[in-house]
C-alpha positions as CSV (number, residue, x, y, z in Angstrom):
1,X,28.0,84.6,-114.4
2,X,25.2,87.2,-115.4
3,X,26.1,90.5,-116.1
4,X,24.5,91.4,-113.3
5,X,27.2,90.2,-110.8
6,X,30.1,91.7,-112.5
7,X,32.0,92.9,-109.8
8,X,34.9,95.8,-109.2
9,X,35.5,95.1,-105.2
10,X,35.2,97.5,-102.7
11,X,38.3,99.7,-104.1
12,X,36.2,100.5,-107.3
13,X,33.3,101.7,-105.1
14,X,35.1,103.9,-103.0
15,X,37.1,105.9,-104.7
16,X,35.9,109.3,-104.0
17,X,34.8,111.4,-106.8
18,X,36.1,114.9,-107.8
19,X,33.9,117.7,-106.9
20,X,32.2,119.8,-109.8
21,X,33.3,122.9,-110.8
22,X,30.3,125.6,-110.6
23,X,28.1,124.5,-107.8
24,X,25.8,127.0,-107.1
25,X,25.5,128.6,-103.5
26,X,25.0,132.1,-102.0
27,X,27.5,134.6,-101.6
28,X,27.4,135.9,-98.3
29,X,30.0,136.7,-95.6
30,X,33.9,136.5,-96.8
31,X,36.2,139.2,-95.6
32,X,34.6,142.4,-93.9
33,X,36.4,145.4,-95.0
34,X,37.8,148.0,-92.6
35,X,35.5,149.8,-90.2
36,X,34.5,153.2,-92.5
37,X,36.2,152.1,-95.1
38,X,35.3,152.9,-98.5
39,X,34.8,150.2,-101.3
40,X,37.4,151.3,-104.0
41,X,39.7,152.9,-101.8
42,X,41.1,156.5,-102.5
43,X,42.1,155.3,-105.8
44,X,38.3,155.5,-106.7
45,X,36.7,158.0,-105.4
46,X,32.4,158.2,-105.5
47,X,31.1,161.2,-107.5
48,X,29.3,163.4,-106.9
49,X,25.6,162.6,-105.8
50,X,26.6,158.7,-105.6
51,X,24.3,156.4,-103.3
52,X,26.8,154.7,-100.9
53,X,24.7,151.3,-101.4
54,X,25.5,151.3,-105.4
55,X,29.4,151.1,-104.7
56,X,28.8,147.9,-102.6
57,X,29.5,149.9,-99.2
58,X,29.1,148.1,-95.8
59,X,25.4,149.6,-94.7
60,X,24.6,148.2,-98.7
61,X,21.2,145.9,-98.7
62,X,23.4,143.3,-99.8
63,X,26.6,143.8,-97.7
64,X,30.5,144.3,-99.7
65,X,29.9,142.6,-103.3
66,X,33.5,142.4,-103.5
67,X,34.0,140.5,-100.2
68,X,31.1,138.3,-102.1
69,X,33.4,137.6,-105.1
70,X,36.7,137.1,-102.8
71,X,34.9,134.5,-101.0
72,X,33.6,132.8,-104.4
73,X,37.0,133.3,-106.4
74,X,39.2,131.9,-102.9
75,X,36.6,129.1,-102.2
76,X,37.2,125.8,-101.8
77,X,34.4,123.1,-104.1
78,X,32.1,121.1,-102.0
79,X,33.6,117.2,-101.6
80,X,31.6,114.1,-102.5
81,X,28.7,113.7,-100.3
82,X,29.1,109.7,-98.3
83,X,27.0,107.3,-97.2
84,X,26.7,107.3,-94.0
85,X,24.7,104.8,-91.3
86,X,21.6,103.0,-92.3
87,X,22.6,103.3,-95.8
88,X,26.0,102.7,-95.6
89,X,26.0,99.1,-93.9
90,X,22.0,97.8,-96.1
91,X,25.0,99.0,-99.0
92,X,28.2,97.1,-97.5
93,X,26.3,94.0,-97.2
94,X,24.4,94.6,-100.7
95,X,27.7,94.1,-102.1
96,X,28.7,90.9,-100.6
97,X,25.5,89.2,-101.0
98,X,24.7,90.4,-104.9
99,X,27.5,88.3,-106.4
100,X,26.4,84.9,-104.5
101,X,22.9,85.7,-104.9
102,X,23.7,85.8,-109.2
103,X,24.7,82.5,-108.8
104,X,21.5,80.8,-107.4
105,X,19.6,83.1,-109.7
106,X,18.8,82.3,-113.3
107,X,18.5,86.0,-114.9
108,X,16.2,84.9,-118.0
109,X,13.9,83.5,-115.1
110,X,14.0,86.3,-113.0
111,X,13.4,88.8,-115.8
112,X,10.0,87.0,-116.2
113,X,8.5,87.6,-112.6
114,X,7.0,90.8,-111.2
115,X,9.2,93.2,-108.4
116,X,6.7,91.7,-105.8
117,X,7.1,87.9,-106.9
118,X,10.4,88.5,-107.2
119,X,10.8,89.3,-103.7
120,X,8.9,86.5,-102.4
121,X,11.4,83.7,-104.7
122,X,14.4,85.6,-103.4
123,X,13.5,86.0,-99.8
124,X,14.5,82.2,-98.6
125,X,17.6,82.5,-101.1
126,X,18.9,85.9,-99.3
127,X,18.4,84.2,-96.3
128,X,20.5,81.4,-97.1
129,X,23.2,83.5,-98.1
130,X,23.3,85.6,-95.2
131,X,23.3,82.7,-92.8
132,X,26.4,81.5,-95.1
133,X,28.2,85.2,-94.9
134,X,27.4,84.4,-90.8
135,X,24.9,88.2,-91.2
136,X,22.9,88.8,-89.1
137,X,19.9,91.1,-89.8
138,X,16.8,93.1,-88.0
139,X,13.6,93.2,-90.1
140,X,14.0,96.6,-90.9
141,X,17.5,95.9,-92.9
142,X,16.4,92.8,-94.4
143,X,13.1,94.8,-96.3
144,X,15.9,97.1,-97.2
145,X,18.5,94.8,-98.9
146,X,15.6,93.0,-100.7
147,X,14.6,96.4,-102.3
148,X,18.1,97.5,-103.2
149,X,18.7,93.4,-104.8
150,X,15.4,93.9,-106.3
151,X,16.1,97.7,-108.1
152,X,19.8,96.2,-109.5
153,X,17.8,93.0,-111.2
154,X,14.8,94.5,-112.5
155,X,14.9,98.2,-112.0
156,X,17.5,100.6,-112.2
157,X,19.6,99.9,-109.7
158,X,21.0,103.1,-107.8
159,X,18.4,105.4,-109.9
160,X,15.6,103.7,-108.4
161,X,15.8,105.9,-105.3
162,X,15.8,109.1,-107.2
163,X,13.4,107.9,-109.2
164,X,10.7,107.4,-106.9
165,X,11.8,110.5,-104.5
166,X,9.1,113.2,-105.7
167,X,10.9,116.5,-105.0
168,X,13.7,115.3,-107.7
169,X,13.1,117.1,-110.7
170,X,16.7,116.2,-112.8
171,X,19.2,113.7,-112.3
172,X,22.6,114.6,-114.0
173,X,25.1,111.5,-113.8
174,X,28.4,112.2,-114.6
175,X,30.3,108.8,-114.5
176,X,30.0,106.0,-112.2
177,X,31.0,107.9,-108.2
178,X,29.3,111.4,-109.1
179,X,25.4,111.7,-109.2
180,X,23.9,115.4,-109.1
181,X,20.1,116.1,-108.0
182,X,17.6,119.3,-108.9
183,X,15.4,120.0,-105.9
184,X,13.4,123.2,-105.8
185,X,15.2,124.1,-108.7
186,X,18.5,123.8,-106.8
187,X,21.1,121.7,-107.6
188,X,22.7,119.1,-104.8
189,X,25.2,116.2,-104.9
190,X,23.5,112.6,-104.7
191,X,24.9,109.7,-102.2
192,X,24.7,107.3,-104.5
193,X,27.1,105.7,-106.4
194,X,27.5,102.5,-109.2
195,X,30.1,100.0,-108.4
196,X,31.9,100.3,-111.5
197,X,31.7,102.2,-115.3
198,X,30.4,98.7,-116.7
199,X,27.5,98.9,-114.1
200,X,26.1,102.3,-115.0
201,X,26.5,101.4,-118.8
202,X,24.4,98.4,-118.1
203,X,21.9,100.6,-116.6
204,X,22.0,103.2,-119.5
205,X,21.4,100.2,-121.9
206,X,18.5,98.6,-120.2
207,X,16.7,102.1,-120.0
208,X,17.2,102.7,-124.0
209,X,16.5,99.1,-124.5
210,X,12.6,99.8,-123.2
211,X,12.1,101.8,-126.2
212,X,13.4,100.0,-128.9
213,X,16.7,102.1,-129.0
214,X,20.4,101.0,-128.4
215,X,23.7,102.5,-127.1
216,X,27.5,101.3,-127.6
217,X,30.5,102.6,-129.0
218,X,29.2,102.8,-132.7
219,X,25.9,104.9,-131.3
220,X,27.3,106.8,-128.3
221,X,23.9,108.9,-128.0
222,X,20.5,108.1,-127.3
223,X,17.5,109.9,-126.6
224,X,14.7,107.4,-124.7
225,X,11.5,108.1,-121.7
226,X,11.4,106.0,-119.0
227,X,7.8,104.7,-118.5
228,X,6.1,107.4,-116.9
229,X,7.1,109.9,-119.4
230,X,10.4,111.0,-118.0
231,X,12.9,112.3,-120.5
232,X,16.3,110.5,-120.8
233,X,19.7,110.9,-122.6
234,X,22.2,108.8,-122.7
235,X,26.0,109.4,-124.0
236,X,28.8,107.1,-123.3
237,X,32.5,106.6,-124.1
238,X,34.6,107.6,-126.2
239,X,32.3,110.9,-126.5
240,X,32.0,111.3,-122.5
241,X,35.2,111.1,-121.1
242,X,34.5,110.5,-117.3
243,X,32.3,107.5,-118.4
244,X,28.4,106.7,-119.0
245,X,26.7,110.0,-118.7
246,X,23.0,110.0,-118.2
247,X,20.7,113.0,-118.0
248,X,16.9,112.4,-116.6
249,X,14.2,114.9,-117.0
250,X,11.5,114.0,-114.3
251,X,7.8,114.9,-114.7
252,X,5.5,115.5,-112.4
253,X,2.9,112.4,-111.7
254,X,-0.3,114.6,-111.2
255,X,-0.6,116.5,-114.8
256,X,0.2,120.4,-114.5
257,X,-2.6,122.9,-114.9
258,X,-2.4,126.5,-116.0
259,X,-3.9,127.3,-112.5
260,X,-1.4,125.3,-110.5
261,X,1.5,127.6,-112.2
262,X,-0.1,130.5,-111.5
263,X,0.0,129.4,-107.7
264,X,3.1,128.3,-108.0
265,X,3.8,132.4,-108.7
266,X,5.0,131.2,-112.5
267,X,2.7,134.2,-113.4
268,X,-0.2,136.3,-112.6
269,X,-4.0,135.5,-112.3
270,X,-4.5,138.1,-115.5
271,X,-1.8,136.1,-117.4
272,X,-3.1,132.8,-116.6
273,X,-7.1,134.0,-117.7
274,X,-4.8,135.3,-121.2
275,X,-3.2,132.1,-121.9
276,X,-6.1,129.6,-121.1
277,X,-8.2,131.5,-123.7
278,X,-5.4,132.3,-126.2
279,X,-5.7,128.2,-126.3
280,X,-8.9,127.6,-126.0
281,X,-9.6,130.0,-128.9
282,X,-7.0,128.0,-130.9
283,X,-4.6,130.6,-131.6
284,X,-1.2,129.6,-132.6
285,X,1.6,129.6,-129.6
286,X,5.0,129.1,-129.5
287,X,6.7,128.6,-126.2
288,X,10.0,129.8,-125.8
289,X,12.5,129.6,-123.2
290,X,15.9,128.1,-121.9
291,X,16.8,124.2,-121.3
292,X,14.9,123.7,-118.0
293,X,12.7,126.4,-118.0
294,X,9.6,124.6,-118.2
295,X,8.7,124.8,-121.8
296,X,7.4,121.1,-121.5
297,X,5.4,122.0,-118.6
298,X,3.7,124.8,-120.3
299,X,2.5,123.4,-123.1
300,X,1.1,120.1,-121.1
301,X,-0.9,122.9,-119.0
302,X,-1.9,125.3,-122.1
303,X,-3.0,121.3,-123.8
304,X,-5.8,120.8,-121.1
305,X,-7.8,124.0,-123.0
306,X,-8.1,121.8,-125.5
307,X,-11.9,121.2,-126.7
308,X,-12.3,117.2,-125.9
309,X,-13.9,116.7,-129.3
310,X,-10.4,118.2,-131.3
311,X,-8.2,115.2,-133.0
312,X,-4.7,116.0,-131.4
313,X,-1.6,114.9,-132.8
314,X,1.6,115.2,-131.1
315,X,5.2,114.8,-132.5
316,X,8.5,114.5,-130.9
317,X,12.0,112.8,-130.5
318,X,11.5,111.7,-127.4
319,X,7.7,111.0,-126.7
320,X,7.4,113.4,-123.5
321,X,4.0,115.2,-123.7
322,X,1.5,114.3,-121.6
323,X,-1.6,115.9,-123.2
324,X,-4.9,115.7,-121.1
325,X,-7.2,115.0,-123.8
326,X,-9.1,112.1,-124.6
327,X,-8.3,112.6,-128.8
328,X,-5.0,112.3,-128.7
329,X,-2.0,110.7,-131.0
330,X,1.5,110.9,-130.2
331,X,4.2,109.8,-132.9
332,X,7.7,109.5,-132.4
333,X,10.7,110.1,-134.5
334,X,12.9,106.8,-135.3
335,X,17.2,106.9,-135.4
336,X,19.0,105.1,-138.5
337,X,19.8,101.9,-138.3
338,X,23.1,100.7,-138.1
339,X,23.6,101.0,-141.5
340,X,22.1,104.7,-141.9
341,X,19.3,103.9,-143.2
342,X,15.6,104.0,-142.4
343,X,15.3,107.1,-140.1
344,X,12.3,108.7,-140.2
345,X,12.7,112.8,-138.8
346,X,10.4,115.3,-137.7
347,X,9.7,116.9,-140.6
348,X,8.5,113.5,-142.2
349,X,6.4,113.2,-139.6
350,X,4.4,116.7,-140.3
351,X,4.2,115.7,-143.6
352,X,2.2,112.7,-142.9
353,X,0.7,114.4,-140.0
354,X,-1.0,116.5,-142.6
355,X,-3.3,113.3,-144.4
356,X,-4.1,111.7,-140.6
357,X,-6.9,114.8,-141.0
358,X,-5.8,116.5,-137.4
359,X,-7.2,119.7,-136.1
360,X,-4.4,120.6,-133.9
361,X,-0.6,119.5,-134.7
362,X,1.7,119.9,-131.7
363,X,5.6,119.9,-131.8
364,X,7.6,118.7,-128.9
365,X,10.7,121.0,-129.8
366,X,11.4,122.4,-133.3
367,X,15.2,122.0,-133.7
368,X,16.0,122.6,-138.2
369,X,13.7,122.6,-141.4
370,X,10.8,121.1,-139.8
371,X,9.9,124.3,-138.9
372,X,8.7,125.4,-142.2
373,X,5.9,122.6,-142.3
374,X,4.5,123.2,-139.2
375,X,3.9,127.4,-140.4
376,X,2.4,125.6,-143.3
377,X,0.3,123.4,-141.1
378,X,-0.7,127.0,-139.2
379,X,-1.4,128.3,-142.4
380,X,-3.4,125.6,-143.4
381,X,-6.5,124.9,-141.3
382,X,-4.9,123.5,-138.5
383,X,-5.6,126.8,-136.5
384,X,-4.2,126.4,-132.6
385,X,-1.1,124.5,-133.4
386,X,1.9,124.9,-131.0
387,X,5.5,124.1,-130.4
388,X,8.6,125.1,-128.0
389,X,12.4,125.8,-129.4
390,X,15.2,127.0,-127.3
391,X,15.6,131.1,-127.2
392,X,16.2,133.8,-125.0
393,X,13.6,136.7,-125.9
394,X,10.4,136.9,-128.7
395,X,12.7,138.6,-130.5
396,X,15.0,135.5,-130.2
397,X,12.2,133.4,-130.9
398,X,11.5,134.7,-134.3
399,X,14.9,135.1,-135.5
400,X,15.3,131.4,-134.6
401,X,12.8,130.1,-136.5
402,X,13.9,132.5,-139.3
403,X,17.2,130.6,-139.4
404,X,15.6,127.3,-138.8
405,X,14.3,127.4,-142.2
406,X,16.7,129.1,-143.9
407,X,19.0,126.0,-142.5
408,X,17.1,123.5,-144.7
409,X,16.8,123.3,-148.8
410,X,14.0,125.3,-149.1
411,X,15.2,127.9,-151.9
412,X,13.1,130.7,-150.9
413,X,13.9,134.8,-149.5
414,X,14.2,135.3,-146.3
415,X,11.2,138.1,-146.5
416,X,9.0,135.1,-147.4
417,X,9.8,133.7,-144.7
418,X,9.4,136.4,-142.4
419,X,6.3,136.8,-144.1
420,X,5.1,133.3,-143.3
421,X,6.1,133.2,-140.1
422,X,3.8,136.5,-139.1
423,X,1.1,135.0,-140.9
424,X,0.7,131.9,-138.8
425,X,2.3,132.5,-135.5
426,X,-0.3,134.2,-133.3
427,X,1.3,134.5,-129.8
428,X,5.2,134.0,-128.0
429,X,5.2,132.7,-125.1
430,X,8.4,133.4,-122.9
431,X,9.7,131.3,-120.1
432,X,12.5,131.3,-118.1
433,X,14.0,129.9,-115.0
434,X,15.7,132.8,-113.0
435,X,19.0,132.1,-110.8
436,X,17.2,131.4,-107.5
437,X,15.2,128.5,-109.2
438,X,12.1,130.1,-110.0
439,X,10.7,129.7,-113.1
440,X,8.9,132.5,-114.4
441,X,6.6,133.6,-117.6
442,X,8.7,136.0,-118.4
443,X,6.8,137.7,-121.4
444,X,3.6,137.0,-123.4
445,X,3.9,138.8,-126.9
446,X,1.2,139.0,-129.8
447,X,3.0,138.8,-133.4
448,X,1.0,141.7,-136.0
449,X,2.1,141.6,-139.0
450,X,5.0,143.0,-141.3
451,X,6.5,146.6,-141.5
452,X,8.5,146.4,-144.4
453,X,11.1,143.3,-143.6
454,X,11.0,143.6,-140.0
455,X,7.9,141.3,-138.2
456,X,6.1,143.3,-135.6
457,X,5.9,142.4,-132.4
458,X,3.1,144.0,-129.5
459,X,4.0,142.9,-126.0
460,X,1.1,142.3,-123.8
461,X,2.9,140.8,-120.2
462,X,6.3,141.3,-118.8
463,X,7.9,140.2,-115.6
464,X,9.7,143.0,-114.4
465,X,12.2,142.8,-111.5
466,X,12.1,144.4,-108.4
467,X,14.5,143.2,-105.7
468,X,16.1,140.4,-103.9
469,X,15.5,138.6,-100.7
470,X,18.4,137.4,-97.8
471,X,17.5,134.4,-98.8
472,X,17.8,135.1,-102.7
473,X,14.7,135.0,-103.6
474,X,13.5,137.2,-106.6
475,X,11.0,139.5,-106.2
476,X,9.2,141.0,-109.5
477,X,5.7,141.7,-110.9
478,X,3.6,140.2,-114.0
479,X,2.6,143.7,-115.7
480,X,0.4,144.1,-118.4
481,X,1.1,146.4,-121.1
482,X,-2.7,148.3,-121.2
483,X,-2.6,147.7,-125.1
484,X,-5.7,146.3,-126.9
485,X,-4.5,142.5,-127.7
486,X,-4.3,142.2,-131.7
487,X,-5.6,138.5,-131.5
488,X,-8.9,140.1,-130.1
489,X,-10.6,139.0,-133.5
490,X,-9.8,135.2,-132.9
491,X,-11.1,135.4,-129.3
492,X,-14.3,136.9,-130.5
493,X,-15.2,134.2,-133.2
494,X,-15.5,132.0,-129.7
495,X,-16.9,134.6,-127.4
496,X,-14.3,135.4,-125.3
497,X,-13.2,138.9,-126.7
498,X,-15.0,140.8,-123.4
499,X,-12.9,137.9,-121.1
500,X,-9.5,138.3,-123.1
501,X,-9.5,142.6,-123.3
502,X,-10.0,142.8,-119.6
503,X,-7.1,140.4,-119.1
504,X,-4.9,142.4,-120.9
505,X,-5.7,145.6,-119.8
């Protein structure tokens, strides 16, 4: 038998899954304190001058925050979302017809065909093996069960719903019976479910196996895309200890513009006009933010100011960037073989980047050494490069790659480094996905110089908060600092310095 029809029997599929710890939902309600009475009690009395609605009284915006944290601290998780109707019976009779269908079905033939040829070979078959299983389907369920046969013989089986659902954004699998969703930045618990840990391994190992990559006890991790660009990663046994665990990063189909973020309220209209000159006037950016934030996103919208005739080359782990420009080369790292040899890192890949005669270079995420080859390509011609790492603030940012370096065997002092990183970096650009899902360009900072052994920093844009709706959503404003940019000399080599001060001021 395939390893297709490798079977658990109904008990594997429903067992019901334990809920996650730290799902993510308002507090509101929970126990109403006494009419008049005072949050703190008479043990704590307000001072003098103290607004009631700061000490979390009743007529507060935002009602008792302690009733808000009794309710979270005495509430019960969310249970395992089901299955229920349509879905529940196309999945009851999926799993009676798969196994009988694997063995009419020659898998090496059936990997051959198309999803649409495939259909038409297996329509008579299903048939057949519904009439023998005495099944009797409406047209409706029948298109249904051939899709859902379909996704577990060439696609990717359960996935295949989420991956085709636009409004999912991540898929977080944690073992075989519990599946999380983002939507809106939210996350949700997913119905579906994989009959049994060696299914979802089977899965995880198909989807690696599309780009030359493999996963098993002796390489429990894997980074891989999926076709359209997506951004998977893959950890199994004995490292995961619920089972296969597989992490998808969707992207959106339609590439993201600079415009369409500022619509989206990811900034203002004066921060958008900043950034798409900043890189069309090829200064150097880094992008900064938290895992999720949109860091990715931001740098495929900042790529379509691009000039067309510019040779782009793009270098990553996992090739995820989707520039919009018609010069473009994207390499891709490669793991060690089975016997540790052969890998071939990011930093090798600047090196070489460096005699393929580029005019941009552009670094998926900058995670060790590497770092101090791409300043050197800044430094070295290859004026409007740009990158993203992981960091909370500019400030972060630069410290980050400070350390970076310093984490390789480059013997030199930490001031030259400093140094160097002043020299080439132009512009920080912060993003960051606040609690109600947003995600926000939270600062856009110009590096100056040197002040002794301290880099100097001028901010030009900062989000700053405001309030909070009911609802929770977060209300703030894109400011701009009113200081002349430092980077004004770059944008008026290209004619944009007029464009680029009004902006910022």
């Amino acid at each position: 038998m395939s390893a297709f029809g490798r079977k658990s029997g109904p008990a594997g599929f429903g067992q019901a899954a334990k809920p996650a710890f730290g799902v993510a939902r308002p507090m509101q309600g929970g126990v109403s304190a006494a009419p008049g009475a005072r949050a703190g009690g008479d043990q704590f009395p307000p001072l003098p001058g103290e607004p009631q609605a700061i000490r979390g009284g009743d007529d507060g915006k935002n009602g008792d925050a302690l009733s808000r944290l009794a309710e979270r601290s005495n509430g019960v998780a969310e249970g395992p979302a089901k299955l229920e109707g349509f879905e529940a019976s196309v999945h009851k009779i999926k799993e009676q017809v798969l196994p009988r269908l694997l063995e009419r079905v020659d898998p090496e033939a059936a990997a051959t065909l198309t999803k649409d040829e495939l259909a038409e070979e297996f329509r008579p078959i299903i048939m057949e093996v519904l009439a023998e299983l005495k099944i009797t389907l409406n047209r409706r369920e029948q298109f249904a069960l051939e899709k859902v046969l379909i996704d577990e013989l060439l696609g990717f089986g359960p996935l295949e719903e989420l991956l085709n659902d636009p409004d999912v954004s991540d898929i977080m699998v944690n073992g075989p019976d519990q599946t999380y969703i983002e939507k809106k930045g939210k996350l949700q618990l997913s119905t579906i479910r994989f009959r049994d840990e060696q299914h979802l391994f089977q899965i995880a190992q198909r989807i690696v196996n599309q780009v030359g990559r493999r996963v098993d006890q002796t390489t429990p991790l894997a980074d891989a895309r999926l076709k359209d660009g997506s951004r998977v990663n893959v950890i199994v046994p004995p490292l995961s200890l619920r089972g296969t665990a597989i992490s998808i990063r969707k992207f959106s189909e339609k590439p993201i513009t600079l415009d369409m973020l500022r619509d989206f309220g990811s900034m203002s209209d004066k921060m958008c006009t900043a950034l798409k000159i900043a890189g069309a006037c090829r200064m150097n950016i880094v992008i900064s933010g938290g895992t999720g934030s949109g860091k990715t996103t931001m740098l495929n919208a900042m790529s379509k100011m691009i000039d067309p005739g510019e040779r782009v080359l793009t270098i990553e782990d996992a090739a995820e960037l989707r520039l919009q420009q018609p010069h473009w080369l994207p390499l891709e790292t490669r793991p060690p073989n089975l016997e540790g040899q052969g890998a071939i890192t990011i930093g090798d890949l600047v090196k070489n980047a460096l005699r393929m005669r580029p005019d941009r270079i552009i670094l998926g995420e900058i995670r060790g050494a590497e770092c101090f080859d791409l300043l050197a390509a800044m430094n070295t011609g290859h004026d409007g490069s740009m990158c993203t790492l992981h960091a909370n603030s500019p400030r972060e940012c630069l410290g980050r790659m400070e350390n970076m370096i310093l984490m390789g065997d480059i013997k030199i002092p930490k001031e030259a480094i400093s140094r160097q990183i002043a020299e080439s970096v132009d512009l920080v650009v912060q993003v960051k996905r606040l609690r109600d899902g947003s995600r926000r360009t939270t600062n856009i900072t110009e590096v100056i110089g040197m002040e002794g052994d301290v880099i100097v920093t001028q901010e030009l844009f900062k989000f700053e908060y405001l309030d909070e709706t009911d609802d929770g959503t977060i209300i703030g404003e894109f400011r701009p600092s009113g200081l002349r940019p430092y980077t004004l000399e770059k944008a008026r080599q290209f004619g944009f310095d007029q464009a680029y001060l009004e902006s910022c001021l």
